[in-house]
KEKE-3310 file (N, C-alpha, C; in steps of 0.2 Angstrom, whole numbers, plus 5000, padded with zeros to 4 digits):
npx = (4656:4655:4659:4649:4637:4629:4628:4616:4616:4614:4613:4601:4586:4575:4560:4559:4566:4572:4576:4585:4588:4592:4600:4613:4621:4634:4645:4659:4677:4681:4671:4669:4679:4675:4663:4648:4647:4637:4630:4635:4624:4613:4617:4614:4601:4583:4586:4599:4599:4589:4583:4584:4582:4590:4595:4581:4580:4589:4585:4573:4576:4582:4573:4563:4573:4580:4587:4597:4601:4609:4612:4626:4629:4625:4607:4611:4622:4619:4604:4599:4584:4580:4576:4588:4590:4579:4575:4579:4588:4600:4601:4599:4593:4584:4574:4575:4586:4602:4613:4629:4642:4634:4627:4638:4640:4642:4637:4650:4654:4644:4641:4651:4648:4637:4642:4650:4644:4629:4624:4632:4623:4612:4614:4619:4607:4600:4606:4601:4588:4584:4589:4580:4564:4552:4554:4550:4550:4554:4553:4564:4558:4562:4553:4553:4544:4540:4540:4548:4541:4530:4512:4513:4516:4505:4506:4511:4514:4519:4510:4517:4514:4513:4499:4501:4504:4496:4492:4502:4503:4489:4486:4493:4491:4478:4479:4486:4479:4470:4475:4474:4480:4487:4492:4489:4495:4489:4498:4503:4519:4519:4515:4516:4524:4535:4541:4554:4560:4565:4559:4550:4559:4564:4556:4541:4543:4549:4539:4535:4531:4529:4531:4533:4536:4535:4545:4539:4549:4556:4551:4559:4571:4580:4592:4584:4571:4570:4570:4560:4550:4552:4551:4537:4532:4537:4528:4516:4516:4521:4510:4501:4504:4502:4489:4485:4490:4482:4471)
npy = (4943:4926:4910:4904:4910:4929:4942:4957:4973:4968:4976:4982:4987:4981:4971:4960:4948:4947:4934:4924:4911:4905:4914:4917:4909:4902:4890:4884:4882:4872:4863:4850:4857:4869:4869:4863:4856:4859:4866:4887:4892:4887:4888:4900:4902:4898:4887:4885:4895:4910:4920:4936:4937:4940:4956:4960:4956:4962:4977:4975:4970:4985:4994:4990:4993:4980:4964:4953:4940:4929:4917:4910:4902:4890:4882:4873:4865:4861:4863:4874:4876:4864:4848:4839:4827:4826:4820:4827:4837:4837:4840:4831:4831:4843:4852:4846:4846:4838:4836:4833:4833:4832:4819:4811:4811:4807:4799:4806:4816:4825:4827:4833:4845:4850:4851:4863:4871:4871:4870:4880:4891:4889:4887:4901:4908:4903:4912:4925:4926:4923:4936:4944:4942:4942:4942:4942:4932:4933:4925:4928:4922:4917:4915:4905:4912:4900:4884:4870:4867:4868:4877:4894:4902:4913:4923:4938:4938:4928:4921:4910:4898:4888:4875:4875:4886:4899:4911:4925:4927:4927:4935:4945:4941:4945:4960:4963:4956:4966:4975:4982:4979:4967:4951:4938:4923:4910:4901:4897:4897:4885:4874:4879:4872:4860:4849:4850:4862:4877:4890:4880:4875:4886:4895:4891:4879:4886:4894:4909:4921:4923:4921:4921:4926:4926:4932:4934:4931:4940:4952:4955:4959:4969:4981:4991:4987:4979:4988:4995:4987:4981:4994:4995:4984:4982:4992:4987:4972:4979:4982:4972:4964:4973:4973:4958:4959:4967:4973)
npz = (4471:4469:4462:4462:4466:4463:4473:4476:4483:4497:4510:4509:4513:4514:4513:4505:4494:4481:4469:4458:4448:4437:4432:4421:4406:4413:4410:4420:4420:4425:4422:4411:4403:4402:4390:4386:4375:4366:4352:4351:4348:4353:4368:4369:4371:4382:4386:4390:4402:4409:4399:4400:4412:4423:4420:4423:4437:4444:4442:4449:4461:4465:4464:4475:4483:4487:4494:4482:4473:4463:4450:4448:4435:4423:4420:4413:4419:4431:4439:4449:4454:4456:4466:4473:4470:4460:4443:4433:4437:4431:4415:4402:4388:4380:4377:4363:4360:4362:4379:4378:4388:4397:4397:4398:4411:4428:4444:4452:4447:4445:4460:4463:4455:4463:4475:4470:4467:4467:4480:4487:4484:4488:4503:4502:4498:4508:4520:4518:4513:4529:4537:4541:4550:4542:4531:4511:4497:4480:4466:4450:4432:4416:4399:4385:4369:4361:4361:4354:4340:4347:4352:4349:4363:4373:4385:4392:4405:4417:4432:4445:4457:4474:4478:4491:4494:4491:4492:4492:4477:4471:4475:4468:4455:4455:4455:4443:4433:4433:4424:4407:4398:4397:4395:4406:4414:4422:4435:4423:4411:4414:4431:4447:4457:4461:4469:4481:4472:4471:4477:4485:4494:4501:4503:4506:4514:4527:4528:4525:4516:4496:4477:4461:4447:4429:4415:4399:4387:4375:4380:4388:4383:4382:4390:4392:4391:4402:4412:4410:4414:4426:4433:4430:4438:4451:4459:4459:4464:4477:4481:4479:4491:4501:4499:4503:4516:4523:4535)
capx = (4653:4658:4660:4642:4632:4629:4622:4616:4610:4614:4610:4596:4580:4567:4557:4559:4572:4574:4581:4586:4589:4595:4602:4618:4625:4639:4650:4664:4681:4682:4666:4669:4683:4669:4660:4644:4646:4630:4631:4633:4616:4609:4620:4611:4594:4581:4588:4605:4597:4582:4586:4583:4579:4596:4593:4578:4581:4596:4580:4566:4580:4585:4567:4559:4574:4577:4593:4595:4603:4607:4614:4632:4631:4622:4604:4613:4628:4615:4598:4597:4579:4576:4579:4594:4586:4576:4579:4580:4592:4606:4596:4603:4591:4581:4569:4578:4596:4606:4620:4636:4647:4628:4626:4643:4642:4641:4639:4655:4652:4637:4643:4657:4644:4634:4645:4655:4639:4621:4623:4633:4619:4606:4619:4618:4601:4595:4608:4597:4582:4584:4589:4573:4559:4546:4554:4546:4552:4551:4558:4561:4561:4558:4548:4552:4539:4541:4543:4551:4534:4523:4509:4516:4512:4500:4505:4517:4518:4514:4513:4517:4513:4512:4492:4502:4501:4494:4491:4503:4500:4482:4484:4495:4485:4471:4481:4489:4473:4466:4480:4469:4485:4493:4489:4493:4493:4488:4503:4506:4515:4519:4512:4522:4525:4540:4545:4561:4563:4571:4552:4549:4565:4566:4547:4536:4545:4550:4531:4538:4529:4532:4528:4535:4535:4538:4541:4540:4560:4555:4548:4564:4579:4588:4594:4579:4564:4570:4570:4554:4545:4554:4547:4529:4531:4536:4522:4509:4523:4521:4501:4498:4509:4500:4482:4487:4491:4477:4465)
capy = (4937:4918:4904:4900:4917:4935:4945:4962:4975:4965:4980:4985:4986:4981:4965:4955:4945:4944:4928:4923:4904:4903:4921:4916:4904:4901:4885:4885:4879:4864:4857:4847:4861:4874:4868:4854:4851:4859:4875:4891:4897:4882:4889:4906:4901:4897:4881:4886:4901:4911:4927:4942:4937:4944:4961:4963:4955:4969:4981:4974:4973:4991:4998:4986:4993:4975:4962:4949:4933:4926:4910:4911:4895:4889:4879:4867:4862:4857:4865:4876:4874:4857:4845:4837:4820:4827:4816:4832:4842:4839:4839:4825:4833:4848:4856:4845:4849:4834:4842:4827:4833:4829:4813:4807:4814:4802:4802:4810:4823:4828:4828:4838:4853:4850:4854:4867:4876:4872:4870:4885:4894:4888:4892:4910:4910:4904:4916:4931:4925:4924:4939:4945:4936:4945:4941:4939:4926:4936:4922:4929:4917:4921:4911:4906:4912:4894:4878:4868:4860:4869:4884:4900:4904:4921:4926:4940:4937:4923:4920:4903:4894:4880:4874:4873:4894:4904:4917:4931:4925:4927:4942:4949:4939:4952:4966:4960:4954:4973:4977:4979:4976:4961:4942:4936:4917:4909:4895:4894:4892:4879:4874:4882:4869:4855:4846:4851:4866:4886:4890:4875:4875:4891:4898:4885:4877:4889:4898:4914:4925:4922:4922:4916:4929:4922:4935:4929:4934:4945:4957:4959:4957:4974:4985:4997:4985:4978:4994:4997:4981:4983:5000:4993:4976:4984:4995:4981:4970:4982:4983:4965:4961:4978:4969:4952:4959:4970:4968)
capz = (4467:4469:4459:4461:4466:4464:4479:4476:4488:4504:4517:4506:4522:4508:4513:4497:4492:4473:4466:4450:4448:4433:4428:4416:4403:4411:4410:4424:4416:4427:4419:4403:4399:4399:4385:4386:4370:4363:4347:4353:4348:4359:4373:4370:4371:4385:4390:4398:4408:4406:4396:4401:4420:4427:4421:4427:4443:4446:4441:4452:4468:4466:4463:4478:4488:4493:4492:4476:4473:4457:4450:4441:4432:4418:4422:4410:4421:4437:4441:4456:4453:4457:4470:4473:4470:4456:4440:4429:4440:4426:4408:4394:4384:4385:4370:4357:4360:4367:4380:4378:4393:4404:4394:4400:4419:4433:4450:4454:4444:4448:4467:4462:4453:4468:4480:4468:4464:4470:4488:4490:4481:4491:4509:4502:4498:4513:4524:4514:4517:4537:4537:4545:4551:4537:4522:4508:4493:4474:4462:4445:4429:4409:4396:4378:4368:4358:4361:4348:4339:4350:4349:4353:4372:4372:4391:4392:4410:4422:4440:4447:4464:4473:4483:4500:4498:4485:4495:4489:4471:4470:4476:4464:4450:4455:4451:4435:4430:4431:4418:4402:4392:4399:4395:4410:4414:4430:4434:4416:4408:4419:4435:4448:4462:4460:4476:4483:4469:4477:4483:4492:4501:4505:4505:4508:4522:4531:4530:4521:4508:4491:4471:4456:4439:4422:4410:4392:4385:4368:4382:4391:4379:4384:4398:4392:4393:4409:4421:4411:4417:4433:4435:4432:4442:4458:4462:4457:4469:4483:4482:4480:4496:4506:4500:4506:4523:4525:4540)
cpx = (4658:4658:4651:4635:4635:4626:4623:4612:4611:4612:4607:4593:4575:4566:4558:4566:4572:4578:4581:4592:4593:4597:4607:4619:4630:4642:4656:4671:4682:4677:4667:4672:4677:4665:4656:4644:4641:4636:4631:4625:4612:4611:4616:4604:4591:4583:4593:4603:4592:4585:4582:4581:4584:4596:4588:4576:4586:4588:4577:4571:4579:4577:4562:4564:4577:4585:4591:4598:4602:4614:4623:4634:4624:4618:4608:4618:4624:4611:4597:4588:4574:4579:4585:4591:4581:4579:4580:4586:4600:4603:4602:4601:4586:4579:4573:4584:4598:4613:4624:4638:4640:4625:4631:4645:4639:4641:4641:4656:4647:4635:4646:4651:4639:4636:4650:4651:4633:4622:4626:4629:4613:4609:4616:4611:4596:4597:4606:4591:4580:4587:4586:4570:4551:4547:4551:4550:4550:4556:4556:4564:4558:4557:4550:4547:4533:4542:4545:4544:4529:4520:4514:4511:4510:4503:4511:4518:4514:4518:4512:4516:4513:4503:4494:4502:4500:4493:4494:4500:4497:4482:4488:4493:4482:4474:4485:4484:4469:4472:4477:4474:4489:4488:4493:4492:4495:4493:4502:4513:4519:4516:4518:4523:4529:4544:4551:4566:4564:4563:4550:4551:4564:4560:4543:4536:4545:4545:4532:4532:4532:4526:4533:4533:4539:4537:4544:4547:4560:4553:4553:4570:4584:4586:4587:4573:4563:4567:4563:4549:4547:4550:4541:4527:4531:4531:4517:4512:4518:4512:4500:4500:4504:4491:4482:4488:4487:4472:4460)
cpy = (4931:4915:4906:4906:4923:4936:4951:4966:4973:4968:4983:4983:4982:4972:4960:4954:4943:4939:4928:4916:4902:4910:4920:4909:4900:4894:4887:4881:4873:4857:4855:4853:4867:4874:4861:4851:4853:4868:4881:4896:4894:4886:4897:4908:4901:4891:4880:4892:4905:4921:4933:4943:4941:4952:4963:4960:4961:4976:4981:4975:4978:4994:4997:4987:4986:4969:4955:4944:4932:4918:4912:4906:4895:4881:4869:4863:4860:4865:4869:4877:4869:4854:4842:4829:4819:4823:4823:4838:4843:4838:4834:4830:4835:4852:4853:4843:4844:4838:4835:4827:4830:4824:4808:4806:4808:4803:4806:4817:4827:4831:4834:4846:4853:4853:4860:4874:4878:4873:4876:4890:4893:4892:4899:4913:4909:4909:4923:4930:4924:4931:4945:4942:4936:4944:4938:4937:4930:4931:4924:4926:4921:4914:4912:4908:4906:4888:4875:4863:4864:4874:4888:4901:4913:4923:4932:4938:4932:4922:4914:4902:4891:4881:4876:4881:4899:4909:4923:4932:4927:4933:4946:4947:4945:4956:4965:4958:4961:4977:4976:4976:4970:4954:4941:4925:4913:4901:4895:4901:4885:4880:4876:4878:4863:4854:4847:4857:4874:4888:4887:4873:4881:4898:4894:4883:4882:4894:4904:4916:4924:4923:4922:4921:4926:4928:4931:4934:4938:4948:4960:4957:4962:4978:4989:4993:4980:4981:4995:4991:4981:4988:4998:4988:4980:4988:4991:4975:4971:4981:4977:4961:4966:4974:4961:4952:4963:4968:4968)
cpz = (4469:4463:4456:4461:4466:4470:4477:4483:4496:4511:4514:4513:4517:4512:4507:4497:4486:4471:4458:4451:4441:4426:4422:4415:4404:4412:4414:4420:4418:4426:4414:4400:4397:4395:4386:4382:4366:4356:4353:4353:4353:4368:4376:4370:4378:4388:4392:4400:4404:4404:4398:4410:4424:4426:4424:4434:4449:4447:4447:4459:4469:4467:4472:4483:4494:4489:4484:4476:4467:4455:4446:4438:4428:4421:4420:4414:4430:4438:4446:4457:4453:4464:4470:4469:4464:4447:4433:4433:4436:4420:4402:4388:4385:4376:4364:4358:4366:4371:4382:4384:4398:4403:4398:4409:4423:4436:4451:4452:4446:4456:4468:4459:4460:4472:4479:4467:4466:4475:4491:4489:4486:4498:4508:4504:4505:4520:4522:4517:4528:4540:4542:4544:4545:4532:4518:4502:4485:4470:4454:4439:4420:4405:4390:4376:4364:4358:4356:4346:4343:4347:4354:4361:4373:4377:4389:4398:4414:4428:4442:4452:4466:4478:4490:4498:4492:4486:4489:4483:4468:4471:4470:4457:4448:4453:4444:4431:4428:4426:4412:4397:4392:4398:4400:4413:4423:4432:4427:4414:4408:4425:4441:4456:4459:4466:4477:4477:4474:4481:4488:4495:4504:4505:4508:4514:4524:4534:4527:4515:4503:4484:4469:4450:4436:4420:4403:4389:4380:4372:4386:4388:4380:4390:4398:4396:4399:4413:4417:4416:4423:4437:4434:4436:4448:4461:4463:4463:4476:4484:4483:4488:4503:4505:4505:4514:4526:4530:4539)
residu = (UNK:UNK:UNK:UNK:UNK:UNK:UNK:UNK:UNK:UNK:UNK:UNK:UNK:UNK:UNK:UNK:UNK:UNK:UNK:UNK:UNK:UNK:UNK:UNK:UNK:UNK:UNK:UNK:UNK:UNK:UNK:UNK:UNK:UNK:UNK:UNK:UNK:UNK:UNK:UNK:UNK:UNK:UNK:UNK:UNK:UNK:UNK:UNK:UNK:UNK:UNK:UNK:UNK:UNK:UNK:UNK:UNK:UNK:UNK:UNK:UNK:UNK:UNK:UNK:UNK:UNK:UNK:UNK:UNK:UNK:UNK:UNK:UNK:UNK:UNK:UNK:UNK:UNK:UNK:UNK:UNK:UNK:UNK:UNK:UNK:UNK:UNK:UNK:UNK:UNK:UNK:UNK:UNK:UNK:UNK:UNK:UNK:UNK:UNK:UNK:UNK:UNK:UNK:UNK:UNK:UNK:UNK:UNK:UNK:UNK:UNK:UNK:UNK:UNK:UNK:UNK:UNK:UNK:UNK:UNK:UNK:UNK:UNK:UNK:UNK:UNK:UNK:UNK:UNK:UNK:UNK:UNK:UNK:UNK:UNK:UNK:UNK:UNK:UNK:UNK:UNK:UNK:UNK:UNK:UNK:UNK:UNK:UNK:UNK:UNK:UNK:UNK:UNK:UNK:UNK:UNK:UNK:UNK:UNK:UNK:UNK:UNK:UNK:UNK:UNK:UNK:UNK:UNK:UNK:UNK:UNK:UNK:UNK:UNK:UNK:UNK:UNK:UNK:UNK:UNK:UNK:UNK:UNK:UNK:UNK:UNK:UNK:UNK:UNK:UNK:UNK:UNK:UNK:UNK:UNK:UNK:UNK:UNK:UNK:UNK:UNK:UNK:UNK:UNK:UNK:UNK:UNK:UNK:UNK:UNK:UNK:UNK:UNK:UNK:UNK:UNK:UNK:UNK:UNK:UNK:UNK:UNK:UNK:UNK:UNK:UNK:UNK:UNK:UNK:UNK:UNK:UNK:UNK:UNK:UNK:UNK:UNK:UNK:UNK:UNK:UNK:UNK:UNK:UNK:UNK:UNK:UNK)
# end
């Protein structure tokens, strides 16, 4: 482990490449003294890293046989999710909750987490993915179930895309779609293309297979009902990826 990523699995054979963009909380010390300024409860919420995605990122690699990649910084302190140039790639303020240390940040700063944390993240991630010439892109992210002020969001789980390849997607759509017990939501619950976000760098361009799960975060809170959803995702995974490529 670095500074900036995990890698798990690295001489796995598996086609897939598990990501998680925004696996932990963490504040580095030399950011605003490791603190942004916000409560702890804010800090342990859906807006510095998506909760429950790192466990079952560790799950879905091992079962799927395949390497993984995850973020060791908190979305809050810079974005691996967004473009560089993206005006969201450091958040002021994000479901409510103003964060002070990324109110006061400047250029310089920003540079400094840049080059301290995202880029090396990306480097990794893109030295994984070229790995071999078939890989396939599995980005995986989790869902409050609540916005502050909003309706509750029904999907447990959703697959996101972007139009330039919907392929895999759709096809794994169809098989989550014949799951009689699952709400599943088609890009919600958001739309799943953002100019210069971890798919579009290092799927989209390159031409690569890919997909994008949201689980909602009440369905993965612990070690148990990760490897379970794990253990039901990857078979459904693997099918949708063998229909997709069928002649």
């Amino acid at each position: 482990m670095t500074e900036a990523y995990e890698i798990l699995g690295e001489a796995r054979p598996g086609r897939w490449l598990v990501t998680c963009d925004h696996a932990t909380n963490r504040v580095p010390d030399w950011v605003a003294g490791g603190d942004l300024g916000i409560a702890a409860e804010d800090m342990a919420r859906h807006i510095a890293y998506d909760v429950g995605a790192a466990g079952l990122t560790r799950a879905l690699a091992e079962a799927l046989d395949a390497p993984a990649i995850l973020s060791d910084f908190s979305r809050l302190v810079i974005d691996p999710n967004r473009g560089e140039d993206d005006p969201t790639l450091v958040m002021r303020l994000y479901d409510g909750t103003i964060i002070p240390a990324n109110r006061a940040a400047g250029p310089a700063e920003v540079e400094a987490r840049l080059a301290a944390l995202y880029r090396p993240y990306h480097a990794a991630l893109a030295r994984l993915a070229a790995r071999r010439p078939d890989t396939v892109i599995l980005a995986i992210h989790s869902f409050t179930p609540c916005l502050k002020g909003r309706a509750p969001r029904p999907w447990q789980v959703g697959v996101l895309y972007s139009h330039h390849d919907p392929r895999l997607s759709q096809a794994l759509l169809a098989r989550l779609s014949a799951e009689a017990d699952l709400c599943v939501g088609d890009n919600e619950p958001y739309l799943g293309h953002l100019p210069g976000d971890s798919i579009d760098r290092h799927a989209l361009r390159p031409g690569r297979h890919n997909t994008l799960i949201e689980l909602r975060n009440d369905l993965i809170g612990t070690a148990a009902t990760q490897a379970a959803w794990a253990a039901r995702l990857a078979p459904i995974l693997t099918a949708a990826l063998a229909d997709l490529e069928a002649p």
